[in-house]
C-alpha positions, -999 to 999 in steps of 0.1 A, spaced: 762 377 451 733 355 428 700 363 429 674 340 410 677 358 371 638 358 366 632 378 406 659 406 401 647 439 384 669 460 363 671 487 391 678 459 418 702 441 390 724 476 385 726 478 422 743 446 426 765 450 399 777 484 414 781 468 450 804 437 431 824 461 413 832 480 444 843 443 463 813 449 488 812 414 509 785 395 505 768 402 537 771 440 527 750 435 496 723 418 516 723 443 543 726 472 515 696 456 498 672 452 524 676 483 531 670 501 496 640 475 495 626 488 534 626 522 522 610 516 493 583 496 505 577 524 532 567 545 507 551 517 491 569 534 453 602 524 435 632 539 453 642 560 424 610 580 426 615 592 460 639 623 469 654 635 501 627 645 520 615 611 515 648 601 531 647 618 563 610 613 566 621 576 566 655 583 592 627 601 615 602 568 612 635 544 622 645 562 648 607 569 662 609 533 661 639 532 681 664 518 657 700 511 665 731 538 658 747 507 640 713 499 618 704 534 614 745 538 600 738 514 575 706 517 566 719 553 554 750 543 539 731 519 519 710 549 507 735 569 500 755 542 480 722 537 459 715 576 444 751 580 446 767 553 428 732 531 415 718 564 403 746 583 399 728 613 417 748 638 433 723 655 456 726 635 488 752 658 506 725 664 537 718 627 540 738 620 571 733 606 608 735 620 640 747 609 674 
């Protein structure tokens, strides 16, 4: 995945590298991305300065906003794969969907 050098931030950058280590496809990166960047710009701060209530208050929003099973899956797998893996934080065990 290439992103213009000069547009990618360090947090953004470490994300990437994490998802290419890991053999994500190409269209997972993108989807994994835009979601990381919704949920930031939600809360209008940089993803890792928000915590887990932030999280679900952000799963509640989607869904008030009737969001898709699929989308709302990914959107919280892409979470999870950024504080798990891109911040190496071990506190999203309640971060999880429902049917």
């Amino acid at each position: 995945m290439t992103d213009a050098p000069a547009a990618v931030g360090p947090l953004r950058r470490r994300m990437i590298d994490d998802m290419t280590l890991r053999n994500l496809s190409p269209a997972t990166q993108r989807s994994y991305l835009h979601a990381v960047t919704k949920f930031s710009r939600y809360f209008g701060r940089s993803p890792d300065r928000l915590g887990l209530e932030d999280m679900r208050a952000f799963q509640m929003y989607l869904v008030s906003q009737g969001i898709s099973w699929p989308a709302l899956n990914q959107t919280v797998c892409a979470l999870r794969f950024f504080y798990g893996v891109t911040l190496d934080r071990q506190l999203l065990g309640i971060l999880r969907t429902w049917r």
